[in-house]
C-alpha positions as CSV (number, residue, x, y, z in Angstrom):
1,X,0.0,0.0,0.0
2,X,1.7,3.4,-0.8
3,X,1.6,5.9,1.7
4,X,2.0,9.8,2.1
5,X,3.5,11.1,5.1
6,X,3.4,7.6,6.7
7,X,-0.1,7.3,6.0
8,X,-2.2,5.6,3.3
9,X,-3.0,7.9,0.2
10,X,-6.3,5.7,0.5
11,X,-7.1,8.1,3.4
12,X,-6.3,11.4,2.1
13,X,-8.6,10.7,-0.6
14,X,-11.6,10.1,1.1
15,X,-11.1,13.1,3.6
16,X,-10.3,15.8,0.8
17,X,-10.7,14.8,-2.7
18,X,-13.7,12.3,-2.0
19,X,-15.3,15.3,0.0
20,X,-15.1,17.8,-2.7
21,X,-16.7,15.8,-5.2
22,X,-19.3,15.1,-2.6
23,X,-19.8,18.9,-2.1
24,X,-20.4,20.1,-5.7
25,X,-23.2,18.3,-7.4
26,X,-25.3,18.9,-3.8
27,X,-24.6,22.9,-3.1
28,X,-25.4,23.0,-7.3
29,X,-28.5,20.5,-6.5
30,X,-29.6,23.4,-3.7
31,X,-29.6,26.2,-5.5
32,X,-31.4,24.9,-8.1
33,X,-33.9,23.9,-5.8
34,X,-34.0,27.7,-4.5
35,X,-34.4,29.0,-8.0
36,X,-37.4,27.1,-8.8
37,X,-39.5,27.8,-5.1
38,X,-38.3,31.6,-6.1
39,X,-40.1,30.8,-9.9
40,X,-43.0,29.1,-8.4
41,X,-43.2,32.4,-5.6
42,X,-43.1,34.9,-8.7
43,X,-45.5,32.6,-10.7
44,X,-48.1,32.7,-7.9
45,X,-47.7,36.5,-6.7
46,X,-48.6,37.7,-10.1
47,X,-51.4,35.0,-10.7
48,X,-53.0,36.7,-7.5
49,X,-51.9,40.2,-8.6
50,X,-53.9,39.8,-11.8
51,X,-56.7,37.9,-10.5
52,X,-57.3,41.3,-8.0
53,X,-57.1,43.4,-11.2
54,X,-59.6,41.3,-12.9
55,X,-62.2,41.4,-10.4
56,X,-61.9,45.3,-10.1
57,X,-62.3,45.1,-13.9
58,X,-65.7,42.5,-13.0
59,X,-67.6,44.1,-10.8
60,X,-67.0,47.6,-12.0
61,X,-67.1,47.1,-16.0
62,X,-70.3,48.2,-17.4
63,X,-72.2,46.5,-19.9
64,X,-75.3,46.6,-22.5
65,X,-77.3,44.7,-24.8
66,X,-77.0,44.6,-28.4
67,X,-79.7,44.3,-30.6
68,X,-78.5,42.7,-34.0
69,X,-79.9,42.6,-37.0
70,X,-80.6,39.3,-38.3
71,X,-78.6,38.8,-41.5
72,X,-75.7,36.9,-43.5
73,X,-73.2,39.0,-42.9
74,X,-70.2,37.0,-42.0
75,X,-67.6,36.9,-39.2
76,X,-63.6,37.5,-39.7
77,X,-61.6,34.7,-39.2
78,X,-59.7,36.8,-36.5
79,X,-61.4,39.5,-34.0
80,X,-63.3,42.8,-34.5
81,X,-64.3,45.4,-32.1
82,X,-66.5,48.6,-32.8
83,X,-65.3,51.5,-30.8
84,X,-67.2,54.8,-30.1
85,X,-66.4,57.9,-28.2
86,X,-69.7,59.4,-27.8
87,X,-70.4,63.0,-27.6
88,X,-73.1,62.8,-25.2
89,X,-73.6,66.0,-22.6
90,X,-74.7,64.1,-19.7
91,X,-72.0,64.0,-17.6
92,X,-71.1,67.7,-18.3
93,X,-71.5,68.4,-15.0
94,X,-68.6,65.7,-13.8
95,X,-66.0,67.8,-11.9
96,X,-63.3,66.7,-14.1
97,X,-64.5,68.1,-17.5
98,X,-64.5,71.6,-15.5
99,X,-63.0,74.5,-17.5
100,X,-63.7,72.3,-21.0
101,X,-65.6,74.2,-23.5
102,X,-68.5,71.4,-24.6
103,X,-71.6,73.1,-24.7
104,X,-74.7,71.6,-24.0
105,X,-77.1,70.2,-26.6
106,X,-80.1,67.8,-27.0
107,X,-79.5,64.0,-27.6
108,X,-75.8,62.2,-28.7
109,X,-73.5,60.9,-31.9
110,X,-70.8,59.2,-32.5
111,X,-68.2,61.7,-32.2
112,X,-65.0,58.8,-32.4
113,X,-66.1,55.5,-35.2
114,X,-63.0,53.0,-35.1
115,X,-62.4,49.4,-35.8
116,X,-60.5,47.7,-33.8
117,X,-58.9,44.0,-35.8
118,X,-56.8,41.6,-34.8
119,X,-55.4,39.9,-37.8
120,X,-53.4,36.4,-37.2
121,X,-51.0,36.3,-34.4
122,X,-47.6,37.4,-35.2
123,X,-49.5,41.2,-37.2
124,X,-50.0,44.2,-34.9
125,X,-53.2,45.2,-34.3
126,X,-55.3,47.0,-36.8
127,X,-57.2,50.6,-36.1
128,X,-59.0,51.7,-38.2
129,X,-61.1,55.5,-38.7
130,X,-64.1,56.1,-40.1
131,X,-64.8,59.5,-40.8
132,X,-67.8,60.9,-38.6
133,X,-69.0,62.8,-41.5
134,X,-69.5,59.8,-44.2
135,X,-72.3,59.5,-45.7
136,X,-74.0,56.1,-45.5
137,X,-77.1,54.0,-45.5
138,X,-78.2,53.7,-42.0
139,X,-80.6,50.2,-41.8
140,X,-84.3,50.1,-40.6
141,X,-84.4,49.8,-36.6
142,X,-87.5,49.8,-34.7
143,X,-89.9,52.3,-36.1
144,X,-86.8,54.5,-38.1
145,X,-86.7,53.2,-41.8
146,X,-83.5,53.0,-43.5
147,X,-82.4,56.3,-44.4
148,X,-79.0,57.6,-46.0
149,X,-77.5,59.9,-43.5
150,X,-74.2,60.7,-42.1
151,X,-72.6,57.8,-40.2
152,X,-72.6,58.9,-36.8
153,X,-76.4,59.6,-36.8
154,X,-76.8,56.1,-36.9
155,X,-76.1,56.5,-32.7
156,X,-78.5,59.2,-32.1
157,X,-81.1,57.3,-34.1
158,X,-80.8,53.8,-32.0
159,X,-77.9,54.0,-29.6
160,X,-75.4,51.1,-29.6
161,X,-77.0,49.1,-31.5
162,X,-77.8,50.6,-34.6
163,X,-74.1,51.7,-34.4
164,X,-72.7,48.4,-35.2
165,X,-75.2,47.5,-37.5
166,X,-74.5,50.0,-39.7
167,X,-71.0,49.7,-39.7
168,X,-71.5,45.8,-40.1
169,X,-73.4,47.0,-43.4
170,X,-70.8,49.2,-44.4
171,X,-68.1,47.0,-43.9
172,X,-69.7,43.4,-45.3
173,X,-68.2,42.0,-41.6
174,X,-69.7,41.2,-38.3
175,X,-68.4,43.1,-34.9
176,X,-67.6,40.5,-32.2
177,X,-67.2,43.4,-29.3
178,X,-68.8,46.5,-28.6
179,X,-66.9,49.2,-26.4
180,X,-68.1,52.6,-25.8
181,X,-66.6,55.6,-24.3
182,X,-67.6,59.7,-23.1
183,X,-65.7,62.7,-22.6
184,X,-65.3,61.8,-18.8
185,X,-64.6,58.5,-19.1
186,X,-61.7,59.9,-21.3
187,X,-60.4,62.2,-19.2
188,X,-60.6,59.6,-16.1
189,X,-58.5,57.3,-18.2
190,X,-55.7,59.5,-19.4
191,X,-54.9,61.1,-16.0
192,X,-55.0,57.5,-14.6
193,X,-51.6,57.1,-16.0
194,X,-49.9,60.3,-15.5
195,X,-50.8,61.3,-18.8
196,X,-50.3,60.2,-22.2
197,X,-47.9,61.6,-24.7
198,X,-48.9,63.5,-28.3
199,X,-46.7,64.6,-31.0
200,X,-48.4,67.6,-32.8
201,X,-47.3,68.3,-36.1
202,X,-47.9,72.4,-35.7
203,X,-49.0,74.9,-33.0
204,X,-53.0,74.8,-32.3
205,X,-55.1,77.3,-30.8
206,X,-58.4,76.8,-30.9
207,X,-61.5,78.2,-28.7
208,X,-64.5,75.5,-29.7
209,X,-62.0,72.8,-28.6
210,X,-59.8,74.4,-25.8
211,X,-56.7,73.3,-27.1
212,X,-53.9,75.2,-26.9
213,X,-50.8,73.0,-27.8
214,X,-47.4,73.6,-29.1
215,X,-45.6,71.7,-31.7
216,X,-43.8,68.9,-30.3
217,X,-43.5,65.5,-28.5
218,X,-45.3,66.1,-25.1
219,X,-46.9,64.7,-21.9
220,X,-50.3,65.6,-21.8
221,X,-53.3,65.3,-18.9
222,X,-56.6,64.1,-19.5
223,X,-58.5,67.7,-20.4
224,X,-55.8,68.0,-22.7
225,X,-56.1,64.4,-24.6
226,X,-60.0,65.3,-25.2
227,X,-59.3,68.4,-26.6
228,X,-56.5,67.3,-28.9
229,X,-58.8,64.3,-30.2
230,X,-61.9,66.9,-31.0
231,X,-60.4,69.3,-32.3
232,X,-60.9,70.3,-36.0
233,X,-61.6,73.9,-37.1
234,X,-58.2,74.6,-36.5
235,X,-56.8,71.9,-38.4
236,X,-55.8,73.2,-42.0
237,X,-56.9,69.1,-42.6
238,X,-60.4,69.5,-40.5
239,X,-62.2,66.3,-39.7
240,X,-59.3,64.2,-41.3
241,X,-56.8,66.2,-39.1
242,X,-58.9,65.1,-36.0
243,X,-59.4,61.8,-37.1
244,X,-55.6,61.0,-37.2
245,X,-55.1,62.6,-33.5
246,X,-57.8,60.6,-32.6
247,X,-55.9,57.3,-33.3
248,X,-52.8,58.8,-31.8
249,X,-54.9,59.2,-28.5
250,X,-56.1,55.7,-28.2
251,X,-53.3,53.8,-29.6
252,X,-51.4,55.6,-26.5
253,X,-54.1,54.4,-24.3
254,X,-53.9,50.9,-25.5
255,X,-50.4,50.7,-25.0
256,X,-50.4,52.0,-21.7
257,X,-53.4,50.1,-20.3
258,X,-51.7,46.9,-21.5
259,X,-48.2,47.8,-21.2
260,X,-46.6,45.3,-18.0
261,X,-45.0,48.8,-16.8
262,X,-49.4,50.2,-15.8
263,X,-49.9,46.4,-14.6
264,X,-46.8,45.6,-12.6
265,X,-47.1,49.1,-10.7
266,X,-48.3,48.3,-7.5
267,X,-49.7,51.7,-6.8
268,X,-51.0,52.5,-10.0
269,X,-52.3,49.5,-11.4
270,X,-55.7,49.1,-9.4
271,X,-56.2,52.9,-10.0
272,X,-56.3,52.7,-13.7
273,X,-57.7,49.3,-13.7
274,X,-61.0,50.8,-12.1
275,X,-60.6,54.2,-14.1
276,X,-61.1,52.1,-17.6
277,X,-63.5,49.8,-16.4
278,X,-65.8,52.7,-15.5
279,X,-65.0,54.7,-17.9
280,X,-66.0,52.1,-20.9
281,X,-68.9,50.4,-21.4
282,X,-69.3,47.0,-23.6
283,X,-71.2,44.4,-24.7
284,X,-72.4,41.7,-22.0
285,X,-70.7,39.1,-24.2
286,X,-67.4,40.4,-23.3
287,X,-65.3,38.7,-20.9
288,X,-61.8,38.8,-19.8
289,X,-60.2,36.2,-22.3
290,X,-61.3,38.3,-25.2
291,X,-58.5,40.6,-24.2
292,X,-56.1,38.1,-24.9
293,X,-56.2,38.6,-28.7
294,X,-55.2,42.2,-28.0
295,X,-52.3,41.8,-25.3
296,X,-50.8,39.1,-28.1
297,X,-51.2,41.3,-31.5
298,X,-50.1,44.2,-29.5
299,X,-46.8,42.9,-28.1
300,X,-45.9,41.1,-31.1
301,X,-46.3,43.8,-33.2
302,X,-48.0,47.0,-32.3
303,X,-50.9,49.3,-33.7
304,X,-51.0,50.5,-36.7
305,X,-53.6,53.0,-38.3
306,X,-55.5,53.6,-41.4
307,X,-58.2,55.5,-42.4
308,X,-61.4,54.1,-44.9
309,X,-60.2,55.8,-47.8
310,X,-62.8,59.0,-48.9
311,X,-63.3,62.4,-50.1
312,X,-65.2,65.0,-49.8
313,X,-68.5,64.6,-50.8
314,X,-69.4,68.5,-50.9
315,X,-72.3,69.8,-49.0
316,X,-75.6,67.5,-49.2
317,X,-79.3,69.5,-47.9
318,X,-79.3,69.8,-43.5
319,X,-76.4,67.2,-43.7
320,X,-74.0,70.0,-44.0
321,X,-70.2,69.4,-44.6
322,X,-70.1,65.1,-46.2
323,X,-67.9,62.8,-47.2
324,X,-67.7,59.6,-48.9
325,X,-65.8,56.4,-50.1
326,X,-63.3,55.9,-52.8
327,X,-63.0,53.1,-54.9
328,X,-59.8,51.9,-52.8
329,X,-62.3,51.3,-49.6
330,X,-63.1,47.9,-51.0
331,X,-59.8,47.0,-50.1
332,X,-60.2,47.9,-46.9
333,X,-63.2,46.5,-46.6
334,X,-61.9,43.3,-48.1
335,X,-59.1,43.1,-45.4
336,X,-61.8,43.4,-42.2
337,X,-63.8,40.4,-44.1
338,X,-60.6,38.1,-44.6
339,X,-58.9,39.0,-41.3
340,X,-55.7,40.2,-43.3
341,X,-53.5,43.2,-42.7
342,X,-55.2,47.0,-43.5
343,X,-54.1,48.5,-46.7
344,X,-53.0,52.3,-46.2
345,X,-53.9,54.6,-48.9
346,X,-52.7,58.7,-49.2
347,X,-55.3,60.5,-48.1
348,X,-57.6,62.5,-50.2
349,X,-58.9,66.4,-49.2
């Protein structure tokens, strides 16, 4: 037997090198073991986090019926959502549209007409305007016959309902969803998250609106967002003007009320959570999964814009100042139906 020091090597062995060995694979074995009760910790902190934020979103979200119109028009292979701002008056008293020049008036239109798609997964989200001014055929509902009028009457003649039926008509394509939202609601929303930011292209100044706004990237509150999104006699591009600020004021909404940095904030979260769930009504077949579609399309790959491609369609009787389609709408159309990417076309005066 060799030995080391007058001792067998057998025994140095087993008190250092056979030690060392023993050592390794269990301190790597433990840390392993920590990394996955930290992982499982995470995992079940945010499933609660998000499960609170859902039921402030549930028992606060408000929600109506819609009335459809039987017919054949079909459904998109991937999601659509009709969105209106409304411009009714009634909550003109709510503290928080103090100082905003609205006026007060009789009854309520569709002062925002968007549609919301979500093409197949891996495309960004799809927004698109339709001018408030086009004129269209608005379908029979209840005791109103169809008539051709401008688009947004279609609200003031039969609410939500006869909203998304007439864009459905329009647009040869069903509307899964239904959300809805006013000037307060707005305003609630936007000053939820500290703001949203705007990039106008010019200095505005205009006294129907309220806005006063410099040229420039910049933070703005909620009073300010409402005025920047109505705001068109100003504009050297009117209603077309406003319609493209009024995608730049919800596609910053939608990435801040889905962005992890809103839901992750501790303080904030629950806040904004409740502002947007009051703020927005829907239709009572909306449920939570159906924001999944949007979360996806939107971190994959954004929001993009477009506009149904028009023109002006002159001055038409007590309809005042119209527009209406050009041939290229078809396409656009076309795209909703088949659940494809929007075409964008220049826009026409």
């Amino acid at each position: 037997m060799e030995k080391k020091n007058g001792l067998p090597n057998e025994w140095f062995r087993d008190s250092k090198s056979g030690t060392a060995k023993e050592k390794g694979p269990k301190k790597q074995k433990n840390t392993s073991l920590k990394k996955r009760q930290i992982f499982w910790v995470i995992l079940g902190a945010l499933t609660y986090w998000f499960a609170f934020l859902l039921l402030i979103s549930i028992f606060q979200l408000n929600k109506l019926t819609i009335e459809r119109v039987a017919s054949d028009i079909p459904k998109s292979p991937g999601k659509t959502w009709l969105l209106i701002g409304s411009d009714s008056r009634e909550d003109i008293d709510n503290p928080v549209l103090e100082g905003a020049p609205l006026g007060k008036f009789e009854g309520q239109r569709s002062d925002t007409i968007l549609i919301l798609s979500v093409p197949k997964i891996g495309t960004p989200l799809q927004l698109t305007s339709i001018p408030r001014d086009l004129v269209v055929i608005i379908p029979a509902y209840g005791e109103t016959s169809e008539t051709k009028n401008k688009i947004n009457a279609a609200y003031a003649f039969g609410g939500p309902s006869l909203s998304i039926n007439t864009v459905e008509f329009l647009a040869g394509v069903q509307m899964d969803n239904y959300a809805e939202i006013g000037f307060a609601g707005l305003v609630n929303i936007v000053n939820s998250f500290g703001g949203i930011t705007v990039c106008p292209s010019q200095d505005f100044s205009d006294k129907k609106s309220g806005l006063e706004i410099k040229e420039g990237c910049q933070n703005v509150d909620g009073l300010t967002a409402l005025a920047y999104s109505r705001m068109r006699f100003a504009d050297p591009k009117g209603d077309i003007g406003r319609t493209e600020r009024q995608q730049e004021v919800v596609k910053e909404i939608m990435k801040k009320s889905l962005s992890p940095f809103t839901l992750l904030n501790l303080t904030r979260a629950p806040q904004t959570v409740s502002a947007i769930a009051n703020a927005i009504t829907v239709n009572n077949e909306v449920g939570p999964f159906d924001l999944v579609p949007l979360v996806v399309a939107l971190r994959s790959g954004g929001i993009e814009s477009a506009t149904i491609p028009n023109k002006s369609g002159g001055s038409s009787g007590n309809l005042g100042s119209t527009r209406k389609l050009t041939e290229n709408a078809d396409l656009v159309f076309k795209a909703l139906q088949e659940g494809t990417r929007i075409p964008s076309f220049e826009k026409t005066d």
